[in-house]
N, C-alpha and C positions, 0 to 999 in steps of 0.2 A: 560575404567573405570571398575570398579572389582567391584562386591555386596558387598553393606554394606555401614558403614559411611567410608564417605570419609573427609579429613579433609588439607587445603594446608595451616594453618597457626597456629599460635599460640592459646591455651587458647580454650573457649567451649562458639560457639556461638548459639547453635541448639537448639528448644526447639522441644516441640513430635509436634505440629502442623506446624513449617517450613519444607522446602524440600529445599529451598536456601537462605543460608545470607549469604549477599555481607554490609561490614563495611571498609569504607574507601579506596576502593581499588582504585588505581591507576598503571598505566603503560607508561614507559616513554624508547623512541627507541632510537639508538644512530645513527644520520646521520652524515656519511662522504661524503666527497666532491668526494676524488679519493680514491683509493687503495693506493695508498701511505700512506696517513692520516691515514688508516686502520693497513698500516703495525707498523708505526709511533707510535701509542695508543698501540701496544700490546709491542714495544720494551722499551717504557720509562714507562712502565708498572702504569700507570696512574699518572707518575710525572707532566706530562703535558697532556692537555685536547686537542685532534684535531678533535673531532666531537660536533656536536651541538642537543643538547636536543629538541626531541619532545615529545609531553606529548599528546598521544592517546586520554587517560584514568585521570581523576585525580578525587580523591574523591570519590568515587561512594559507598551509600547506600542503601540498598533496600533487603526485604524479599521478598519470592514466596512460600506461605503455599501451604501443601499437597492439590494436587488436582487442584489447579490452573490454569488458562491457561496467560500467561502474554506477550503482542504483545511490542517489542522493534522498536519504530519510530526512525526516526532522517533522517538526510540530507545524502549525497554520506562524506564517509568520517568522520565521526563523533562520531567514536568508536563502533559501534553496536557490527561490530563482533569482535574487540578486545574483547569485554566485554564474547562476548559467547565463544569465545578460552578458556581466563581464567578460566569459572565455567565448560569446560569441561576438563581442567587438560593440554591441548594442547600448554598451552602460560604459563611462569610464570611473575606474580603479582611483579613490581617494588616496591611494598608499599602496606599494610592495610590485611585484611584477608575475607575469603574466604571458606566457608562449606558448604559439599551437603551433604544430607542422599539421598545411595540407588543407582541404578546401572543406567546410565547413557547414552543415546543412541543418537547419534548425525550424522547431517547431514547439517556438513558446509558450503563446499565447491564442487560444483559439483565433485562427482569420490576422495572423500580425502580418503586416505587412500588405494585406489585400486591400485593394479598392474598390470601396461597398458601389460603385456606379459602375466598374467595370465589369465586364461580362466572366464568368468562368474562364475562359479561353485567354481571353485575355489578361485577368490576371496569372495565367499559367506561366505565358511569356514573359512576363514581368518579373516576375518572382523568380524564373530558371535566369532572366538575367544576372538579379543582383545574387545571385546564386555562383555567378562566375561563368553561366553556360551561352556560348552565342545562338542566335536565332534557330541557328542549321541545324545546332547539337539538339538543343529544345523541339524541333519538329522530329527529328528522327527521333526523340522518347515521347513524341504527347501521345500515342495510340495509346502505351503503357502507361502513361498517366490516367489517361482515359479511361482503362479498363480497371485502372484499378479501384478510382473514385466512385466507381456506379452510380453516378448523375445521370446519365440518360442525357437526353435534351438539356438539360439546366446548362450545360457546359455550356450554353451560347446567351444564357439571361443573368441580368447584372445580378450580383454576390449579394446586395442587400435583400433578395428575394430568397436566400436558403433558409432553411433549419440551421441550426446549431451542427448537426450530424451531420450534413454535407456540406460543411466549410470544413471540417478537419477529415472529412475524405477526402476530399480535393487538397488540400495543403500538406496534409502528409503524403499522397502521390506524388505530389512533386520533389518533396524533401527525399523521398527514399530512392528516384527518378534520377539526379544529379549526377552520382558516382560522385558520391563524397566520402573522404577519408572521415570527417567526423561526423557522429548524428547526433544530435543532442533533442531532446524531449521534454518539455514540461508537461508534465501531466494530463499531455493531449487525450492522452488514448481511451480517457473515462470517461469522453462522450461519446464514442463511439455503440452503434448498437454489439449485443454479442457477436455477432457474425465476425461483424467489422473489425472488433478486437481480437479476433481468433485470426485473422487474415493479416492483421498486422504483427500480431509477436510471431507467425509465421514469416514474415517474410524479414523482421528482426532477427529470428534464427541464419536464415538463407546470408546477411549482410554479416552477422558473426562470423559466419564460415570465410564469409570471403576479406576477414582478416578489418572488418571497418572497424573502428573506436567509438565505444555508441556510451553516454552518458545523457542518464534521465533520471529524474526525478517521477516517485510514486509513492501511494500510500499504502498502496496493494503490498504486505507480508508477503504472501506465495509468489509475486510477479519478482519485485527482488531477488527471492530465496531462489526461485526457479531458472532467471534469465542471466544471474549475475554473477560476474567470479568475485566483486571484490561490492562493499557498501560503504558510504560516509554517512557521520548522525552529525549533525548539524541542527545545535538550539542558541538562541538569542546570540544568534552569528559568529557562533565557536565550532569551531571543528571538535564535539568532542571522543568520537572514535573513529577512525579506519582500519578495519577489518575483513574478517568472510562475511558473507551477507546472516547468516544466521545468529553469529555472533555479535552483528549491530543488529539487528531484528528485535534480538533478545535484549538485547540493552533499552532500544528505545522505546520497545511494550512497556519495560521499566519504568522506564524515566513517564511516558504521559499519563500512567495510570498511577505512579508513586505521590502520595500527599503534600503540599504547599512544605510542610514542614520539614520534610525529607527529600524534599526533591534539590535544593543544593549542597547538600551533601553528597548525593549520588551524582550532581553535575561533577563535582571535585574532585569526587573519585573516579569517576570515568575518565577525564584529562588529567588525572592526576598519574604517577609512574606506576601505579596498582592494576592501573587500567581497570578491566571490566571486574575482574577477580574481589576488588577493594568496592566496585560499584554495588556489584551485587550484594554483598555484606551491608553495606550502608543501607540500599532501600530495603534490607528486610530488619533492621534494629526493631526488638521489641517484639518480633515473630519466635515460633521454638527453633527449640537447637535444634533440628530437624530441617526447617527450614533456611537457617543459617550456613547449613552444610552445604545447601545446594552449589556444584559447580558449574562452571559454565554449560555442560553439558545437562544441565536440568535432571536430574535420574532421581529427582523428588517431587512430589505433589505440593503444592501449596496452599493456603488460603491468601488471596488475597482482599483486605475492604474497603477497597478502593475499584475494586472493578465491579460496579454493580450497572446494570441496562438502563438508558434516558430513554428508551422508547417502548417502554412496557405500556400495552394495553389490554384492561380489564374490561370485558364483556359484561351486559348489565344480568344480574342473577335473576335465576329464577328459582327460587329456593336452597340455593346452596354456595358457600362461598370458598374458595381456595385460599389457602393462609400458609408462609413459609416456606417456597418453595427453597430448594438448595442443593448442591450435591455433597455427599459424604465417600470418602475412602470405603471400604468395607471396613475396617475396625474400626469406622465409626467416625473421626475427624471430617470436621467441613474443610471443604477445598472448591476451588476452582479455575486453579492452573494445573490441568491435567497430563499427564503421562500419557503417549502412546502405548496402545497395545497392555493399558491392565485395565481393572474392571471396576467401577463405582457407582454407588446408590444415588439414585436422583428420586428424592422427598419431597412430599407436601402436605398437608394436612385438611381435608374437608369438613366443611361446619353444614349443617343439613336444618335449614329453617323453615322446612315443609318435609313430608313425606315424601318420598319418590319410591318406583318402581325401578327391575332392568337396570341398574345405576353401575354403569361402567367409567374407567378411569384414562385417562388417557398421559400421552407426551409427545415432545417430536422435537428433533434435533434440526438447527436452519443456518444457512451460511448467515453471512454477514448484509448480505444482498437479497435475503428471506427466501431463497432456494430450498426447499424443504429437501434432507438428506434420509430421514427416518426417522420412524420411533414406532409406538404400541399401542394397544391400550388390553387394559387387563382381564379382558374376555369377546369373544365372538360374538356378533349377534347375540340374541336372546338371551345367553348366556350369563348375563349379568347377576348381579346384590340382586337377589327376590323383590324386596324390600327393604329401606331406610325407613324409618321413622324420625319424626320433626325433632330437633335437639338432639340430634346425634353428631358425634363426629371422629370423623375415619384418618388413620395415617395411612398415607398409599406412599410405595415403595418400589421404583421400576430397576432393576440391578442392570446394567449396559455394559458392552466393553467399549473402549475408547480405542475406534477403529479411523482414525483422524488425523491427517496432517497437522505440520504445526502448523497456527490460524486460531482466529475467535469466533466461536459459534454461540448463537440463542438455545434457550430452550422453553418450548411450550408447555401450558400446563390445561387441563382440560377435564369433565365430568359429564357423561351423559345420564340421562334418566327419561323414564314416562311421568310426566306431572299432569294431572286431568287426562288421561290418557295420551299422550300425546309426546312423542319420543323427542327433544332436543337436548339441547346443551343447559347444563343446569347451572355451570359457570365455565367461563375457558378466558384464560390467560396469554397473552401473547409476551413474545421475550420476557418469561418471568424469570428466564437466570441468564446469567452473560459466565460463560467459561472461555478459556483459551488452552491450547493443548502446548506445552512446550517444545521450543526448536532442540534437537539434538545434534550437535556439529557431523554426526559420524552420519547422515541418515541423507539418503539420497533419493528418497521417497519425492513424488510430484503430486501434483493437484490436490484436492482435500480431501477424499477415501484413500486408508490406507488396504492396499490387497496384496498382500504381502507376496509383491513379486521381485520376483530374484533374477541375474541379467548372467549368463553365459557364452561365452562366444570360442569359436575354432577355427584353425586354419582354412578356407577353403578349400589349397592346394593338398592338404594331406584327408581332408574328407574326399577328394578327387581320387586322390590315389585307394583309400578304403574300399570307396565304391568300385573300381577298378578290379579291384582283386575278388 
């Protein structure tokens, strides 16, 4: 993209406070079966039809005013980056129109646009051109590209010899390097190592302040919720909410954990004039009135059975086995779309097919990325069950408060003992539950512990004068 307005369709949709409107747009691929069919469509020059329409994209509208940051959800599939191809100029628009003010810095696809034989250095230059930057302006930022990439040496050996993690170090250096009005993101930033990701939604803060229009795409709940004023949900190339971020969070947790059978119904309702209010009603049909009630604000617990863990693993036994894990309310209801800040039972029940000694019980709470956050286990050292005996079996009960951002967390399940003397694990579970803590619109809380801190601030100039006197 080249400075200034930029314009892919007909007529004047810009006003001085937008940076993007997208009106009506749509995009629609043509699939063929074989190259034949291919060949076929081009010789009867469209007398006859041998491919079959898909439709990415259809309809899409939505402003992004100067300064903005705006997070693009939706499911594997579902148009996100069709949609940012388009507003970078990369893909053209089968239908509707499409205007950005201002120069345009993007980072779609890991390494797009680089030349696996050219060196680092050289694709730097490359890329700040078609970035709009001349040679002069690109050498007076390559230091700071440079430093920010942490390549070291590689900056001078061709691109096909990186990792994965230093191609979008180097590519994002340059995209945030531009002085560009727009920044647009797909999904770069999750290959980056931790460090590297902490170094870049910092310096995404730093480009917010100074007023840039940053739209990306992510799958990360807390990155949205945290970085974003505004989100779009986008499934099977509908726009079906624009909102606050937590309020499409909350929808779209919905919508991919909602069952085949309910799930268009809750499509309808979400684009329907109910909006979320009518969504949230549809995916819980058939749940209590209790459940039913919930408002956007979530200020209920739920059960959901549809959110159960694809990646539980069980340890092989050594005399004992874990059965039923789950979490309960205290008065006893199963749930697992949790409240902040109340307190509920996490169950399981153990089956004991040898004797054991010492036999303590454990748990432990883990991000989504296996992060271990906490948990217990129900006695100290030594401290343990004396004794079990073979054919026994125990309910173990660990009561927690839900001290959690919103976010989806695991939870472990575990038992030690001495069997033949000999202290191990006598079974242990991994992700044997999957909960999620609900988004609350009112709640300004960051990262996943909640520590319940509070924000006050004062004039300096009259604490000046205080101190004075």
């Amino acid at each position: 993209a080249s400075p200034g307005f930029r314009k892919h369709a007909w007529g004047s949709l810009m006003s001085s406070s937008a940076a993007i409107v997208v009106s009506g747009l749509s995009k629609c691929f043509h699939i063929y079966d074989t190259p034949r069919d291919r060949l076929l469509q081009m010789l009867f020059r469209g007398r006859r039809q041998y491919f079959r329409e898909f439709w990415a994209l259809r309809d899409i509208s939505f402003s992004v005013g100067v300064g903005e940051t705006i997070g693009v959800v939706g499911r594997n599939g579902s148009g996100k980056s069709t949609l940012l191809q388009m507003i970078c100029g990369t893909l053209n628009p089968t239908g509707g129109e499409m205007q950005t003010s201002g120069r345009i810095a993007a980072l779609l696809e890991l390494g797009s646009g680089f030349n696996p034989e050219f060196s680092g250095r050289e694709n730097v230059y490359m890329n700040a051109a078609v970035l709009g930057l001349s040679r002069a302006e690109t050498e007076a930022r390559f230091a700071d590209i440079e430093a920010f990439a942490e390549i070291g040496e590689f900056i001078d050996q061709p691109v096909k010899t990186y990792s994965s993690g230093m191609m979008v170090r180097l590519a994002f250096a340059v995209s945030i390097n531009v002085d560009a009005n727009i920044l647009i993101i797909d999904e770069a930033l999750a290959v980056g190592d931790e460090v590297f990701q902490r170094k870049c939604y910092g310096r995404i803060e730093s480009l917010k302040k100074r007023g840039v229009t940053i739209l990306f795409v992510s799958h990360s709940a807390s990155a949205v919720i945290e970085f974003c004023d505004r989100a779009l949900l986008i499934d099977n190339g509908e726009l079906l909410l624009n909102d606050t971020p937590k309020r499409v969070i909350s929808a779209y947790q919905r919508l991919i954990y909602a069952p085949d059978d309910k799930r268009k119904a809750l499509r309808a309702a979400l684009a329907g004039p109910g909006g979320l209010s009518d969504a949230i009603i549809a995916s819980e049909e058939g749940e209590s009135a209790e459940a039913r009630e919930l408002s956007v604000n979530d200020d209920s617990e739920l059960f959901d059975p549809h959110l159960k863990p694809s990646s539980t693993v069980s340890y092989e036994s050594h005399g004992a086995f874990i059965e039923a894990p789950a979490i309960y309310t205290l008065d006893g209801k199963r749930a697992n779309c949790l409240v902040r800040g109340r307190s509920y039972l996490y169950r399981y029940r153990v089956r004991f097919d040898r004797g054991a000694s010492n036999v303590r019980f454990g748990m432990m709470i883990k991000t989504m990325s296996g992060y271990e956050l906490g948990g217990a286990a129900s006695a100290a050292g030594g401290n343990g069950i004396l004794h079990v005996s073979a054919g026994e079996v125990l309910d173990v009960s660990f009561r927690f408060a839900c001290s959690l951002n919103t976010g989806t967390y695991f939870l472990n399940a575990g038992v030690t003992g001495a069997s033949a003397e000999q202290e191990t694990f006598l079974h242990r579970v991994l992700d044997a539950c999957l909960f999620k803590v609900l988004p609350s619109e009112s709640d300004s809380a960051t990262g996943s512990i909640y520590f319940h801190c509070t924000a006050s601030h004062s004039s300096a100039v009259a604490l000046a004068a205080t101190t004075t006197l």
